[in-house]
C-alpha positions as CSV (number, residue, x, y, z in Angstrom):
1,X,-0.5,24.0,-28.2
2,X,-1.5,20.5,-27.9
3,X,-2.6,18.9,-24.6
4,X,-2.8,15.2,-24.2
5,X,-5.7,14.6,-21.8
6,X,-8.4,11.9,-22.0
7,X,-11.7,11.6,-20.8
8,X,-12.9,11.1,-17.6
9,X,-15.4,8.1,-18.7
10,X,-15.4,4.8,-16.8
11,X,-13.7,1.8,-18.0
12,X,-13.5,-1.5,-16.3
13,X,-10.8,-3.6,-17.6
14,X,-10.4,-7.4,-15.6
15,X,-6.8,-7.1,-16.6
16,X,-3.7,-5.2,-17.1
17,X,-0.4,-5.1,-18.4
18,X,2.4,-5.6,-16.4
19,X,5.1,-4.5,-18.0
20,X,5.9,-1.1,-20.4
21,X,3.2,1.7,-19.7
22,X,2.1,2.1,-23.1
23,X,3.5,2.5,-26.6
24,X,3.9,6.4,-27.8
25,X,0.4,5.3,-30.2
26,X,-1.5,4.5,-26.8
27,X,-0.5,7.5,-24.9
28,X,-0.9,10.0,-27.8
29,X,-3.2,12.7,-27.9
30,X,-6.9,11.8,-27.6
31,X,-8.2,14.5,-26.4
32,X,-6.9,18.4,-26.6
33,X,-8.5,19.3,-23.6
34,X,-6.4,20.8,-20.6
35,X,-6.7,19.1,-16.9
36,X,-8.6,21.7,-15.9
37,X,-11.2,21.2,-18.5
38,X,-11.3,18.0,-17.6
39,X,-11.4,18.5,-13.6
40,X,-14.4,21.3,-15.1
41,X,-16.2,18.9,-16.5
42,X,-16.5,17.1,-13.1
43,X,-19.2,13.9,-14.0
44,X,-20.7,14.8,-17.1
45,X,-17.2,13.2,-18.9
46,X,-16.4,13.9,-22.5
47,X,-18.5,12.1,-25.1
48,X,-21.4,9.6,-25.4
49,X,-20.0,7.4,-22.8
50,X,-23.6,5.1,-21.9
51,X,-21.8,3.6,-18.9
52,X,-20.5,6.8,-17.6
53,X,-21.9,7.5,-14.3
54,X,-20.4,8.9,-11.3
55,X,-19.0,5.8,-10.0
56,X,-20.0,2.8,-8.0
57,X,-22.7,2.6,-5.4
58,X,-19.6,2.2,-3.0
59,X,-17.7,4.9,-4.6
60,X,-21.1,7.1,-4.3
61,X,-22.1,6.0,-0.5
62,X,-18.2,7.0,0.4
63,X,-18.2,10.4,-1.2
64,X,-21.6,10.9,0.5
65,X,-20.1,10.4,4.0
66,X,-16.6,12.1,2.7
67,X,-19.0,15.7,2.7
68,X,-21.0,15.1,5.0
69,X,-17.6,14.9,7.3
70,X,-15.9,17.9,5.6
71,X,-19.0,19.6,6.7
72,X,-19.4,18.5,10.7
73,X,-15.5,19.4,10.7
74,X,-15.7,23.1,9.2
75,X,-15.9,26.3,10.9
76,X,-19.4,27.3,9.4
77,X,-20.6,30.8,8.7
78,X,-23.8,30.1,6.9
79,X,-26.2,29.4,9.6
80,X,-25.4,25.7,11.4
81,X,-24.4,23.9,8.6
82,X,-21.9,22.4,10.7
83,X,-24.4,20.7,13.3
84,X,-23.0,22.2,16.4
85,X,-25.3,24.8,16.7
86,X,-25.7,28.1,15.8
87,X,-23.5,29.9,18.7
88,X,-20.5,27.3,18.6
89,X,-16.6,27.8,19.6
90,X,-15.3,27.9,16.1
91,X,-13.5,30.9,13.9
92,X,-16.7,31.3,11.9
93,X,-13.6,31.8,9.2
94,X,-15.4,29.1,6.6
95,X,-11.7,26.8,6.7
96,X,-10.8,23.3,8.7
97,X,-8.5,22.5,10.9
98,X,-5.0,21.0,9.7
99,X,-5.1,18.3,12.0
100,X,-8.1,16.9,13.8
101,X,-8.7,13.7,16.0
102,X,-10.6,10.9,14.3
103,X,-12.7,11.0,17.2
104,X,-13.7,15.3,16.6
105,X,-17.2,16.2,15.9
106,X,-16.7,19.9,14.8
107,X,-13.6,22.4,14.1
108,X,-11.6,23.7,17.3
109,X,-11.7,27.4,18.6
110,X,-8.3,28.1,16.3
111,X,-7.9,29.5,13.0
112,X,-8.0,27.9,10.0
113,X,-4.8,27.9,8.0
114,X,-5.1,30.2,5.3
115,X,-3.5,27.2,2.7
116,X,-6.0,24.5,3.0
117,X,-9.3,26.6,1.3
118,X,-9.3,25.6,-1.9
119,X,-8.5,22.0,-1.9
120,X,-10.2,20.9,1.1
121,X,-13.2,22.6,-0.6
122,X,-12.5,21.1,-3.7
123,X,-13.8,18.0,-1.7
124,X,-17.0,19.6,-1.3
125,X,-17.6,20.5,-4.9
126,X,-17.0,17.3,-5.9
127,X,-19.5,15.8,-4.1
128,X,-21.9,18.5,-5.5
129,X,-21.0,18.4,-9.4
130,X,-21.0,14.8,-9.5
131,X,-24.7,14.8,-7.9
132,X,-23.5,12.7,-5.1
133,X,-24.7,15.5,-2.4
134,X,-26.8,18.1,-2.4
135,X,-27.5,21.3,-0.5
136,X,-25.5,20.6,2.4
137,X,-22.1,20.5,0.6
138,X,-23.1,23.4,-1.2
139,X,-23.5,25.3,1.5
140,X,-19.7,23.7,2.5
141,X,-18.2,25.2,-0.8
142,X,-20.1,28.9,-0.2
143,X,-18.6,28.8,3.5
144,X,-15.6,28.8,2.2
145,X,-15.6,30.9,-0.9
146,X,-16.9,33.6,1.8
147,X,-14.3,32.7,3.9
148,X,-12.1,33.5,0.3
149,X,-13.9,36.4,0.2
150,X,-13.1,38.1,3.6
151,X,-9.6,37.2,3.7
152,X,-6.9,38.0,0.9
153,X,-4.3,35.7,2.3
154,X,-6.2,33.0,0.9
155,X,-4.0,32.7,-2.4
156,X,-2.6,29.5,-2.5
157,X,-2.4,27.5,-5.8
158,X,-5.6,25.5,-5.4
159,X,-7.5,28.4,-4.3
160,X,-7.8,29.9,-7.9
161,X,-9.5,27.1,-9.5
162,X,-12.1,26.5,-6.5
163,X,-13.3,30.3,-6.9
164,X,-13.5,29.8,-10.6
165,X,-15.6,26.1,-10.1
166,X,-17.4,27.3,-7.7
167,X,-18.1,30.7,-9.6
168,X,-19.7,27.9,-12.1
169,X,-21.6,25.9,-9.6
170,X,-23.5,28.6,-7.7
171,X,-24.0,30.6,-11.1
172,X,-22.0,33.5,-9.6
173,X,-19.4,35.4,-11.2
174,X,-18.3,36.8,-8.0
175,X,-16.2,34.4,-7.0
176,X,-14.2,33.8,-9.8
177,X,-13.5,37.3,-9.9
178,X,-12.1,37.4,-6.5
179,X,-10.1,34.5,-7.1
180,X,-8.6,36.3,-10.4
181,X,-8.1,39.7,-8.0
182,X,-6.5,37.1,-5.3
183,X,-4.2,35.6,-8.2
184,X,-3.3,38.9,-9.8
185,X,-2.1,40.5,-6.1
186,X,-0.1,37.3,-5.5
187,X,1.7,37.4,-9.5
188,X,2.0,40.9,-9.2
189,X,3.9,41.1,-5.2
190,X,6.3,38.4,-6.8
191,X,6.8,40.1,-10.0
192,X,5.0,37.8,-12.5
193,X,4.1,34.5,-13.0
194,X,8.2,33.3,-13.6
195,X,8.7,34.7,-10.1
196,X,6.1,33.2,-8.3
197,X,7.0,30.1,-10.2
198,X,10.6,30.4,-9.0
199,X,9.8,31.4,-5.6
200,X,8.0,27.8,-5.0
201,X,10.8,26.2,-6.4
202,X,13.2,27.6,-4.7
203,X,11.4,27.6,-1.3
204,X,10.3,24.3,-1.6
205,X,14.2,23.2,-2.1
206,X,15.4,25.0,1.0
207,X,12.5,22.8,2.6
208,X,14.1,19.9,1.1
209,X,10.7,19.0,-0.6
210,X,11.8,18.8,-3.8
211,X,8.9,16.4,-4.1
212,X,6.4,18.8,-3.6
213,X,7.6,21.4,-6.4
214,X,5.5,19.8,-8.9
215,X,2.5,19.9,-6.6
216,X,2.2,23.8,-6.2
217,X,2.9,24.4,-9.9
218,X,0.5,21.7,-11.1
219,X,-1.9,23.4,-8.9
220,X,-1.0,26.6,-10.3
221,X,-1.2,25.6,-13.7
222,X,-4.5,24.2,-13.6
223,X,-5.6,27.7,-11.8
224,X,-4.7,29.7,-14.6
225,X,-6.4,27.2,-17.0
226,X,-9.4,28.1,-14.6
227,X,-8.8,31.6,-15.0
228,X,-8.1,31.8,-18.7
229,X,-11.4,29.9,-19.3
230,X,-13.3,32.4,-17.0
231,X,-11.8,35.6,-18.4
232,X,-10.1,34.2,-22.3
233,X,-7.5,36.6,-23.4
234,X,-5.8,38.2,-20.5
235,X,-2.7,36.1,-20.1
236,X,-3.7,33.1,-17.9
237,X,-2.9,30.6,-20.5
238,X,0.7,32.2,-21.0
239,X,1.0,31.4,-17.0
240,X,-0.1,27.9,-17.1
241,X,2.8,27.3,-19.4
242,X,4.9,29.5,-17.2
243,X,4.5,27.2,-14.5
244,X,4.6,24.0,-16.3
245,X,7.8,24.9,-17.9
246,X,9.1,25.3,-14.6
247,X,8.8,21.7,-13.7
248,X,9.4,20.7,-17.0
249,X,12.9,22.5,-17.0
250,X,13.8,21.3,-13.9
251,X,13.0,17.6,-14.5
252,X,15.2,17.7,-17.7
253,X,18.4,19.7,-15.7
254,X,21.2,18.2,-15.7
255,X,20.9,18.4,-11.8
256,X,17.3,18.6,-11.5
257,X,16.1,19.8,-7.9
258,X,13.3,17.0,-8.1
259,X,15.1,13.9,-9.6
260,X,12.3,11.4,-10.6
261,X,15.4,8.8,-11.2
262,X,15.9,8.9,-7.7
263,X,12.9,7.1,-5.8
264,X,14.5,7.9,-2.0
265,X,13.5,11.8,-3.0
266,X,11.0,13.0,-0.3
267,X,7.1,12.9,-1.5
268,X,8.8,11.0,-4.8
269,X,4.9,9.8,-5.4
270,X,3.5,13.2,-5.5
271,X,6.4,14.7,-7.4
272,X,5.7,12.2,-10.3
273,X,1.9,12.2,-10.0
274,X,2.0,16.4,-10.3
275,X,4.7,16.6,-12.9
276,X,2.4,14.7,-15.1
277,X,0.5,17.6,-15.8
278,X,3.0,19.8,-16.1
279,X,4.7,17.5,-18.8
280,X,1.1,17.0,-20.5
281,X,0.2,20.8,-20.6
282,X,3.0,21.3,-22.5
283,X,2.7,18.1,-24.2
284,X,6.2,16.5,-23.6
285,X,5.0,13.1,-24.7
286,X,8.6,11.0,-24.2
287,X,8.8,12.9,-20.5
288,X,4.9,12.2,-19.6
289,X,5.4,8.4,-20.7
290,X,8.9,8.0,-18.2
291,X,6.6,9.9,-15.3
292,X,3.5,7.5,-15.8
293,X,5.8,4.5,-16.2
294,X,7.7,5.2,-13.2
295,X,4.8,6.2,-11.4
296,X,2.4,3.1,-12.2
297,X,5.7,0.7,-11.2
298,X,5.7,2.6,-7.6
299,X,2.0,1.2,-6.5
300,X,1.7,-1.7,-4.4
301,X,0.0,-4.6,-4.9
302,X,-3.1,-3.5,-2.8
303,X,-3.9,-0.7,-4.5
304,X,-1.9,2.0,-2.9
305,X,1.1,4.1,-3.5
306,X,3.6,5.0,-0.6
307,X,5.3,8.1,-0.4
308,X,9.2,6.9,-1.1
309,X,11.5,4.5,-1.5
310,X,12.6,5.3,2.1
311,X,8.7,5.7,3.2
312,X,7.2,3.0,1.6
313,X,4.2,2.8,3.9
314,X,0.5,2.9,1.9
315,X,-0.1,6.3,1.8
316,X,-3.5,8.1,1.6
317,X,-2.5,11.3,0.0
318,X,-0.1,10.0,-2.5
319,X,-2.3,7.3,-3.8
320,X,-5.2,10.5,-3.7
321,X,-3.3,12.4,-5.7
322,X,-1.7,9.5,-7.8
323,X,-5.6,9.1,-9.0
324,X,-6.3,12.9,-9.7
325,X,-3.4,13.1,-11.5
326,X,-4.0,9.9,-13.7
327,X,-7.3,10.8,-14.0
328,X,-6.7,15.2,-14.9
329,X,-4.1,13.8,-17.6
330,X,-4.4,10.6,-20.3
331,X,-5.6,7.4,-19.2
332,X,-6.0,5.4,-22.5
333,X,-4.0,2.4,-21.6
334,X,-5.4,-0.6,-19.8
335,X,-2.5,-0.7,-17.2
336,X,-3.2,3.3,-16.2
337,X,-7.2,2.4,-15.7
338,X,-6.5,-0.5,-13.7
339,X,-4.0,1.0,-11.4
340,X,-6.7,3.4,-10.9
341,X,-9.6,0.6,-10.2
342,X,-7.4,-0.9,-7.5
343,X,-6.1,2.8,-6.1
344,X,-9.8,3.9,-5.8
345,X,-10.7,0.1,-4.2
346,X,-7.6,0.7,-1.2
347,X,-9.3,4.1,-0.9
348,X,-12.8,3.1,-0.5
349,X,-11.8,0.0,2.3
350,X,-9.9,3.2,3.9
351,X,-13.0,4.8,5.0
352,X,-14.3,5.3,8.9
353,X,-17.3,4.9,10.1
354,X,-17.4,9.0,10.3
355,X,-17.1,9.2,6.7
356,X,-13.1,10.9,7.1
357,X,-9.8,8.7,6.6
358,X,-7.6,8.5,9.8
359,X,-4.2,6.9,9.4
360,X,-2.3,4.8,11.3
361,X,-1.0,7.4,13.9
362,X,-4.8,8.3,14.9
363,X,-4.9,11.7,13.3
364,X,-7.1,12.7,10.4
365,X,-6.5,15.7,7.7
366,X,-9.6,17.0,6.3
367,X,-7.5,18.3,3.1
368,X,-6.6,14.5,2.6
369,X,-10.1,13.7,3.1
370,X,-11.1,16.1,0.6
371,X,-8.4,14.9,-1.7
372,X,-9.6,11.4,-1.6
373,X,-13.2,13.1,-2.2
374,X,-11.7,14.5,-5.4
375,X,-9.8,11.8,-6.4
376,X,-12.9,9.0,-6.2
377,X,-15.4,11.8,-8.1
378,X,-12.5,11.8,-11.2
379,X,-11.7,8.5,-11.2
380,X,-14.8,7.3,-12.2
381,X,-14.7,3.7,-12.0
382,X,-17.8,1.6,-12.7
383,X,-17.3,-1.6,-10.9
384,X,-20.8,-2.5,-10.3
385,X,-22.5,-3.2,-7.1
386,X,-20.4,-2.4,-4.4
387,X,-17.7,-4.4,-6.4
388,X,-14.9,-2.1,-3.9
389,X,-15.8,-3.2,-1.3
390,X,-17.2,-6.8,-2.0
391,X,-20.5,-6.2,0.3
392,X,-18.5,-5.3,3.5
393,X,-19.9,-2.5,5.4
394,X,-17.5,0.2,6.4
395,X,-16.4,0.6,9.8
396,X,-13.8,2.4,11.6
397,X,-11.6,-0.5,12.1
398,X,-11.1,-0.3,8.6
399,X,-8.6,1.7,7.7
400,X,-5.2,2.4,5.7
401,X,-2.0,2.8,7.3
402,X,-0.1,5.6,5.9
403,X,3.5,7.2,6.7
404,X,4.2,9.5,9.9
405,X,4.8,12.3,8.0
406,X,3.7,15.2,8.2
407,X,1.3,15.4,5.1
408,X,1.8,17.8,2.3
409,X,-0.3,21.4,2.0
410,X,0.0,23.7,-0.9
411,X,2.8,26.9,0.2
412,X,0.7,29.7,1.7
C-alpha cells in the first residue's frame, strides 16, 4: 500500500497560491512513508535538506519555554522536576491537569485524567528529539511513561505512539512494550480493532462530535504504525488501515456522521485536519485533495484556523492540530507550506510570558500547550531570525483568542 507523505524539511516560500490546492501531479506521492514515520523521524527530516533545522530561533526559544511549562505544571514522580519541591500536594501520578489557571505554578492536589498522557507528553518529546531541550523534558516524558506504567487505564489513542517514541528516545524497550500490552487489552475488551474503531464512532456521534471522529482514529492509526514499526509482523499495520477505513467510509456515506460539506459541523477544523491521514494512509488521493482544499480555504488571514462555521473564533487547538496534520501528511505545494508559515507565526505571537498559551477566557490546557509544542517541532519553518515574531519579545499580553469551548481530548 502506498502512503502519500512528504518530508518534514523546511521550505520558505514569500508567496502562495490562492486559489485550487494543488493539481493531482503536486499532491502525488513523494514520499511512501506513513505519518508516523514521519512524526518518528521528529528533526532529522527525510533527505539532504542543508537548510533543515529545527526551526527558527523564535520557533526554538517558544518550544524551550513550551517544556519548560509542561514541566512546572506536571505532577512529578522523578525527584522535583517540577520545581515545587520534593514533598509537594500533587498525585505524584506523572499526568497534568485538564484545566489550569494561566496564573498556576504547579499541578493541583487532583488526579490527572487518564486521557491526556500521551499527547500532552508528546509535547515533551518534541522538545527533546528536535534538540530544543534537554534533560529536564526528558525527565517530563519518563514521568509520564511511569505514570503509563502504573496505571492500565492509560489507553487512549495517543498513548500508543508516546510509549513506542519514547521507548526510542530513552533506548528502552520497556515502554513500548507496555504500550503494545495497553493497546492489545483495549482491542481485545472491544473485540478487535473494527470494534474499537466503531465504538469511537459511534460514541463520538451520540456526543454530537462528529468532528472529533477523525481525531481518535487518526490517533489510532498512527499508534499502530508505531506499534507495527516496533514489533513488524503482528497485525498493527492491518489496524492502522482498520481505523483509517473507518473514517474513510464514513466521509464517503451517503449520510456520513462527519460531513466535511457541512462547515457548521462541530470541531469541522479538526475533523478535516485528522481525516487527512486517514485518507493519506490509505492513499485516497481525490478525497485527501477535497480535505486539504477545504481545510486550507477555512484559515483566516492571520494565520489561524477557527473551529466552525458557527465558531469562527482563532482557535489554538485547531490551528495546532491543522499544522500536525499538514505537516504528518503531504505538503508539496506552495499554498500547504505557507498556510503553515503563517499558522506557526499566529502560534508563536500566542505565547505567555510563562511559556503556556491561555486563551481568551483566562484558562490554559496543558494538552493544547503540548499540541502547539508538537505542531511548531513538525512544522519546521525556517524563517530566519526571529522572522515570527518580527523582534518583539513575548509577553503575556500577547495572546490568541480562541472559542469557549470546551477543548477536545482524545475518548478515555
Amino acid at each position: 500500500m502506498m502512503r502519500f507523505c512528504v518530508a518534514l524539511g523546511i521550505v520558505t516560500m514569500a508567496s502562495a497560491c490562492s486559489g485550487d490546492p494543488g493539481s493531482p501531479d503536486e499532491l502525488a506521492a513523494v514520499d511512501t512513508a506513513s505519518s508516523f514515520e514521519l512524526l518518528r523521524a521528529g528533526h532529522h527530516g527525510y533527505g539532504d535538506h542543508d537548510d533543515h533545522r529545527a526551526g527558527s530561533r523564535a520557533i526554538r526559544g517558544a518550544i524551550r519555554r513550551g517544556a519548560d511549562r509542561l514541566a512546572a505544571v506536571q505532577a512529578d514522580t522523578i525527584g522535583d522536576n517540577a520545581g515545587n519541591g520534593v514533598t509537594d500536594t500533587d498525585p505524584d501520578d506523572g499526568g497534568w491537569d485538564f484545566i489550569i489557571a494561566p496564573t498556576a505554578t504547579s499541578h493541583s492536589a487532583a488526579a490527572s485524567p487518564t486521557n491526556l498522557y500521551g499527547e500532552t507528553a508528546l509535547g515533551a518529546w518534541a522538545a527533546v528529539d528536535s534538540g530544543i531541550s534537554g534533560n529536564r523534558a526528558l525527565v517530563v516524558t519518563l514521568d509520564a511513561g511511569l505514570g503509563m506504567q502504573r496505571d492500565p487505564d492509560v489507553d487512549s489513542p495517543p498513548d500508543f505512539v508516546f510509549g513506542v517514541l519514547l521507548a526510542e528516545l530513552a533506548d528502552n524497550p520497556g515502554f513500548a512494550t507496555i504500550a503494545r500490552q495497553h493497546y492489545d487489552a483495549k482491542v481485545a475488551a472491544n473485540g478487535g480493532a473494527t470494534g474499537l474503531g466503531t465504538l469511537i464512532r459511534d460514541s463520538r456521534h451520540v456526543r454530537n462530535e462528529d468532528g472529533l471522529i477523525a481525531y481518535d482514529l487518526g490517533w489510532l492509526t498512527i499508534s499502530a504504525a508505531a506499534l507495527d514499526a516496533a514489533f513488524p509482523h503482528a497485525g498493527y499495520d492491518a489496524d492502522a488501515s482498520t481505523y483509517a477505513g473507518i473514517v474513510v467510509d464514513d466521509l464517503t456515506s451517503a449520510t456520513p456522521r462527519f460531513d466535511l460539506n457541512n462547515p457548521a459541523e462541530g470541531s469541522y477544523v479538526i475533523g478535516l485536519a485528522w481525516s487527512q491521514v486517514a485518507a493519506a494512509w490509505l492513499d485516497s488521493r481525490p478525497l485527501f485533495r477535497q480535505l486539504r482544499g477545504v481545510l486550507l480555504d477555512q484559515q483566516h488571514g492571520n494565520g489561524s484556523w477557527g473551529t466552525s462555521q458557527t465558531e469562527p473564533a482563532d482557535d489554538l487547538q485547531s490551528t495546532a492540530l491543522a499544522v500536525e496534520t499538514i505537516a504528518l501528511t503531504d505538503r508539496a505545494t506552495q499554498r500547504s507550506r505557507r498556510a503553515v508559515r503563517d499558522a506557526t507565526r499566529f502560534l508563536v505571537r500566542g505565547q505567555a510570558a510563562s511559556g503556556g498559551w491561555p486563551d481568551a477566557t483566562s484558562h490554559e490546557l496543558p494538552l493544547i500547550d503540548a499540541e502547539i509544542l508538537l505542531a511548531l517541532m513538525l512544522s519546521g519553518t525556517e524563517a530566519g531570525e526571529d522572522g515570527l515574531v518580527a523582534g518583539t519579545p513575548l509577553a503575556a499580553t500577547q495572546r490568541a483568542a480562541v472559542s469557549s469551548r470546551v477543548p477536545a481530548a482524545p475518548l478515555p
